[in-house]
C-alpha positions in Angstrom: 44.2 -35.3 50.7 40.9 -34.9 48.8 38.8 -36.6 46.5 36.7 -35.3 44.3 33.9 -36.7 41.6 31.7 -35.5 39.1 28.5 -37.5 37.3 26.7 -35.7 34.6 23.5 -35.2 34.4 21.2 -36.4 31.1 18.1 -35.5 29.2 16.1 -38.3 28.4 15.1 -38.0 24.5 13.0 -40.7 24.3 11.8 -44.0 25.4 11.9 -43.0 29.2 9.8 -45.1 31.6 10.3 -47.9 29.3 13.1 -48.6 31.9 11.1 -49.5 34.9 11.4 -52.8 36.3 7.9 -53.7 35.8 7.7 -53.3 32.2 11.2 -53.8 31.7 10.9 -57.5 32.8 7.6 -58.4 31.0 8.6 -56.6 27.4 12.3 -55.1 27.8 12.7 -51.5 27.8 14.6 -49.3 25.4 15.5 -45.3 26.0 17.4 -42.9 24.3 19.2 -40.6 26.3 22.4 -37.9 26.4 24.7 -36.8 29.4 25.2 -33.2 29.5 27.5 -30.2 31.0 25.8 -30.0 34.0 26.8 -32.5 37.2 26.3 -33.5 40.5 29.4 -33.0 42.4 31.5 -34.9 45.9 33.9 -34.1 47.9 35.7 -36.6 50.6 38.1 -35.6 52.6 39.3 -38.8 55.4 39.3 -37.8 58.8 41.0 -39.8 61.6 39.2 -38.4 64.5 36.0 -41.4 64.2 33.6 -38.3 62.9 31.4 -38.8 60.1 30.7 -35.0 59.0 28.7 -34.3 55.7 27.0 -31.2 54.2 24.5 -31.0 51.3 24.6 -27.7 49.7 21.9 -28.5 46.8 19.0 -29.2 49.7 20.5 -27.8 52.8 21.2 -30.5 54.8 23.9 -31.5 57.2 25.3 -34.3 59.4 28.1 -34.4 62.0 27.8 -38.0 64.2 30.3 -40.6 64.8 31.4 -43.1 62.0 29.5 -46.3 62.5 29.2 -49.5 60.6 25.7 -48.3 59.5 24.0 -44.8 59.9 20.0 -44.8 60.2 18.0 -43.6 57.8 16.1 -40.6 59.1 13.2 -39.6 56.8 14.3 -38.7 54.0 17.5 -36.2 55.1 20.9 -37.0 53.6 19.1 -40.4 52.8 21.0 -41.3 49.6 24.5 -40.2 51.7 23.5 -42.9 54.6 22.7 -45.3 51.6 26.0 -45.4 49.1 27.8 -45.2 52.9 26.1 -48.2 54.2 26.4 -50.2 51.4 30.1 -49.4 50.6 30.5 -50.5 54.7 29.1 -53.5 54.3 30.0 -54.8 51.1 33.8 -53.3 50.4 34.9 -52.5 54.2 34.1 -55.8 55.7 31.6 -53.6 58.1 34.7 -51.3 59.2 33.2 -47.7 59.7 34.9 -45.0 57.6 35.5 -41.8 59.3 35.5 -38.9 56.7 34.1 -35.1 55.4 31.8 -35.0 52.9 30.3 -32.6 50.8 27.9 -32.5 47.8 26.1 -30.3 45.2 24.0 -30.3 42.3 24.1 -28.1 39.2 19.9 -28.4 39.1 17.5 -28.9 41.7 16.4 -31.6 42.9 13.7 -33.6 41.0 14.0 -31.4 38.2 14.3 -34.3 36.0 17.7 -34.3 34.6 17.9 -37.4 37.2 19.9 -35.5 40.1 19.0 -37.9 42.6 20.7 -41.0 40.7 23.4 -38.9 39.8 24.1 -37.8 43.2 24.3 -41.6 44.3 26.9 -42.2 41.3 29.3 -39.3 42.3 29.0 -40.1 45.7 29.8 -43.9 45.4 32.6 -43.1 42.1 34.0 -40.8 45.2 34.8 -43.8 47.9 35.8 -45.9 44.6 38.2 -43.5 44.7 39.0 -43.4 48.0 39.2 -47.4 48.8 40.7 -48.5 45.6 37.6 -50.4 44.4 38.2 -50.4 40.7 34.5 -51.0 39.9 34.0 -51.2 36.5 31.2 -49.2 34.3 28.4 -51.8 35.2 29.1 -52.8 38.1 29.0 -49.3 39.7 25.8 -49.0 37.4 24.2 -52.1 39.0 25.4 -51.2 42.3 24.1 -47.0 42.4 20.6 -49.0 41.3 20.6 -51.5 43.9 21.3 -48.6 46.3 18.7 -46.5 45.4 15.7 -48.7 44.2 16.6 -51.7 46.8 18.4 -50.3 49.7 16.8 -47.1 50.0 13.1 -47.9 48.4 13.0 -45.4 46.4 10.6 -45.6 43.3 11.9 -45.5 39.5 13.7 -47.0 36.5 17.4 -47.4 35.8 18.5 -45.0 33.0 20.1 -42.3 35.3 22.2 -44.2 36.8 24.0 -45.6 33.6 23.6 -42.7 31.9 25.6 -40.8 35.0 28.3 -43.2 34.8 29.0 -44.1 30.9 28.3 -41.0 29.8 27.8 -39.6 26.4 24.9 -40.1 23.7 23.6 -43.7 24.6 20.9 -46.5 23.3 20.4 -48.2 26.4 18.5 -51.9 26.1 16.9 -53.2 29.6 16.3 -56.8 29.1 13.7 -59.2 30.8 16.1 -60.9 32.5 17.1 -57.5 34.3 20.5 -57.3 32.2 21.4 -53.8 30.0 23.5 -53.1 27.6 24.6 -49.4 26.7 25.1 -48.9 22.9 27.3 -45.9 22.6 25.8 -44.0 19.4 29.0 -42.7 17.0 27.9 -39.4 16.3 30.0 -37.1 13.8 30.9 -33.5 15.9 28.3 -31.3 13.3 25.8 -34.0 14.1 26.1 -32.7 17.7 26.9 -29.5 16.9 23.5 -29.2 15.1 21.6 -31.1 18.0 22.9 -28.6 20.4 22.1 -25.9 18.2 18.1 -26.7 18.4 17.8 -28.0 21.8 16.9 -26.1 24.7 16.5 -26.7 28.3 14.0 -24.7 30.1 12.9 -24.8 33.9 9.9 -22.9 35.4 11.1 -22.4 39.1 10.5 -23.6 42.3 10.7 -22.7 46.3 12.6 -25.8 48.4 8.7 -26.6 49.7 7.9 -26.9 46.2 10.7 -28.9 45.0 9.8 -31.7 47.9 5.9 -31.4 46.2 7.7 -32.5 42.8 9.8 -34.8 44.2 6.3 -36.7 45.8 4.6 -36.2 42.4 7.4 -37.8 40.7 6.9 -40.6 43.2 3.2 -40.9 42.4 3.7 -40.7 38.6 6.0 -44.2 38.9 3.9 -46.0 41.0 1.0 -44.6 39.1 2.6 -45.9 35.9 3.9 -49.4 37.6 0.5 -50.3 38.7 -1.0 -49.5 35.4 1.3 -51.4 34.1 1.1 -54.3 36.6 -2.4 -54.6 35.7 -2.7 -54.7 32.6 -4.6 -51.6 31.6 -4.5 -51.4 28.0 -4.5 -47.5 27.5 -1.0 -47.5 29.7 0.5 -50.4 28.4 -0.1 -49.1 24.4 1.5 -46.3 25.5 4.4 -48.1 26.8 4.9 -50.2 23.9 4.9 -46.7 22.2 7.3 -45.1 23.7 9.9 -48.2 23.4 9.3 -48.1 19.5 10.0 -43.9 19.6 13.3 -44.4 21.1 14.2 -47.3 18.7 13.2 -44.4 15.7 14.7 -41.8 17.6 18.0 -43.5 17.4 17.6 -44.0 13.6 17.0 -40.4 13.0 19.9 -39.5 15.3 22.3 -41.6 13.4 20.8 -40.4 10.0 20.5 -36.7 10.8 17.1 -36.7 10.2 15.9 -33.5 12.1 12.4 -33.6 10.9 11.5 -36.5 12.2 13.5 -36.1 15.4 11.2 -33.1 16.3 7.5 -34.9 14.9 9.0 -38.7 17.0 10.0 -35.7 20.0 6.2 -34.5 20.1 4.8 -38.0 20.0 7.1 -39.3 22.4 5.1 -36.3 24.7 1.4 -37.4 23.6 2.6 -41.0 24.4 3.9 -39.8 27.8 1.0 -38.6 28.8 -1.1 -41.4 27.8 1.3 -43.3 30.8 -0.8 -41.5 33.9 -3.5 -38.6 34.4 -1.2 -36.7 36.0 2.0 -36.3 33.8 1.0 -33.2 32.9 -0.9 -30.4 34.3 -2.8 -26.7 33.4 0.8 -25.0 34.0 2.9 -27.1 32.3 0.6 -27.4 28.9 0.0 -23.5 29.3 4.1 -23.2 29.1 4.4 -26.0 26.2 1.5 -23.8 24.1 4.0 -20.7 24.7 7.0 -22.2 23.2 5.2 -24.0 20.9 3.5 -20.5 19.8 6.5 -18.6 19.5 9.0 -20.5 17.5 9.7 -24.4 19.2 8.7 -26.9 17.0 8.6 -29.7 19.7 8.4 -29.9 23.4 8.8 -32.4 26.2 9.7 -33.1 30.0 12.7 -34.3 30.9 11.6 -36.8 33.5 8.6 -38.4 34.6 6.5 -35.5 34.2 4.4 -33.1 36.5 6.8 -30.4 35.8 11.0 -30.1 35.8 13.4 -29.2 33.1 11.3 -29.2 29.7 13.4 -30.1 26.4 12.8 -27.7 23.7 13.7 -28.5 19.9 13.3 -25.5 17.6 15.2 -25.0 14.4 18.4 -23.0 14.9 17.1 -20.0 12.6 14.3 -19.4 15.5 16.5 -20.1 18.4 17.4 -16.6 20.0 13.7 -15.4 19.2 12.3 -18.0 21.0 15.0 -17.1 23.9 13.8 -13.7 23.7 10.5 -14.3 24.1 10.6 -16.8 27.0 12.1 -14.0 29.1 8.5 -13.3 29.6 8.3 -16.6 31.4 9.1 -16.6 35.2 12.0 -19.5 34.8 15.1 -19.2 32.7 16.1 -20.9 29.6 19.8 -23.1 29.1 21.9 -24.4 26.1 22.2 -28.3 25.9 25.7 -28.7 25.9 26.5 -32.3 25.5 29.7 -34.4 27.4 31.0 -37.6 26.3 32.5 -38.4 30.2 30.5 -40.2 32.4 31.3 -40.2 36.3 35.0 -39.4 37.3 37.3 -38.4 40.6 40.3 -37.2 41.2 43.3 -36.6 44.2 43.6 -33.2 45.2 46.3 -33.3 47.0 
């Protein structure tokens, strides 16, 4: 027997960062965001031999060591595997050590910002939901992939990607002071989609493994950049803060109304009001791309993440679409449809 899960991955659209604990808890946070076709996947197969083995075929990583109540955490190797594992242990398996194969992958690289990472801990844990019967509910597994990554494991950002990989679907997610969320599901007719995945496009410049671990630090340093910024008081970050929660509250509206005009003019100020966040959102490489789609049909442009580089998020009006794909096969990285998915995290028995 085998089980399998799936999480999607999302775009953010706008409000991102708003979601951070430090802001979150002094103002409330508000982002707009949208799962899409792509996913991080799991596979657990139970063993009865006492051996823990995983592989990680999306950053090339293996493990093979006997099952134990609690495996270390070594650097940063398999680290969110030896996380979800150790929590499930302790908190479901009454500290019981689960003997099992494991492997995972990703559909995009890692700190890309599609939020891989958080997905990967939600497909891994929806797998030994699976597996032990748990029956967590949307939240719960929400709360708990959180807890796992920003608590357990230390690791620095906000809490969108991990609802967004298990609800699924186009959502208006509310982070309240008191740490509580709420995920609006937004009602959107199919041509409303159809017409938002008509003029959205994803594009990603590239990188070597070496470099990916170089975004995946600058990601790091954008957060904590941003939280003590915020922490502090500086006006200039916490303006655009504020900002950026009021874009995702219009964003919604002109989701909901079909207003594609002002989706694309609230897209490019969401951008200015990123980088308003932190100095080093944004770089010489990353405006020199933006001025390049911008130039040659897109109408608004944005990173999908925390900034630095990634996934960009391309609005242009259907009309221009396959020109502007044309042209950006002059650019070293490739281009991709958004393809939306209602689903959030699921598993399944193969048997």
């Amino acid at each position: 027997m085998k089980i399998r899960s799936r999480a999607p991955l999302r775009i953010g659209l706008a409000g991102g960062g708003t979601d951070i604990e430090t802001f979150s808890k002094e103002h409330g946070g508000v982002v707009l965001n949208a799962t899409i076709g792509m996913y991080a996947y799991c596979t657990v197969t139970p063993r009865n031999d006492g051996i823990i083995k995983i592989n990680s075929y999306d950053n090339k990583n293996d493990l093979v060591t006997a099952a134990a109540p609690h495996l270390a955490l070594d650097g940063d190797k398999l680290i969110l595997h030896r996380g979800v594992y150790n929590r499930v242990v302790k908190e479901f398996n009454g500290g019981r050590p689960i003997a099992f194969e494991m492997s995972t992958s990703n559909d995009a690289p890692v700190g890309s910002g599609l939020g891989t990472s958080s997905t990967m801990v939600v497909a891994i844990l929806e797998a030994f939901n699976r597996l032990l019967g748990l029956n967590l509910d949307p939240y719960r597994m929400a709360a708990l992939a959180y807890d796992i990554e920003r608590k357990d494991l230390s690791l620095a950002g906000g809490k969108q990607d991990q609802y967004a990989a298990v609800f699924g679907g186009f959502n208006y997610m509310e982070f309240k002071k008191d740490g509580g969320v709420v995920v609006n599901a937004l009602r959107l007719d199919r041509g409303r989609l159809s017409e938002l995945e008509s003029s959205l496009l994803l594009y990603y410049g590239g990188h070597s493994r070496s470099s990916a671990k170089m975004q995946l630090e600058l990601t790091k340093n954008i957060i904590s950049n941003q939280i003590e910024k915020t922490e502090s008081g500086e006006s200039k970050t916490l303006s655009a803060m504020l900002d950026l929660k009021q874009s995702a509250h219009d964003m919604k509206d002109y989701v909901l109304t079909g207003d594609m005009a002002a989706f694309a003019e609230s897209m490019r100020q969401g951008w200015e009001q990123k980088k308003r966040t932190s100095d080093i959102v944004t770089n010489k490489e990353l405006e020199e791309t933006i001025s390049f789609v911008l130039e040659n049909g897109g109408e608004a442009v944005k990173v999908s993440g925390a900034g630095g580089g990634g996934f960009l998020l391309i609005y242009c009006s259907p009309e221009s679409r396959q020109r502007l794909i044309n042209e950006m096969t002059r650019l070293p990285g490739k281009t991709y449809p958004v393809s939306f998915t209602k689903h959030g995290a699921e598993s399944w028995i193969v048997r």
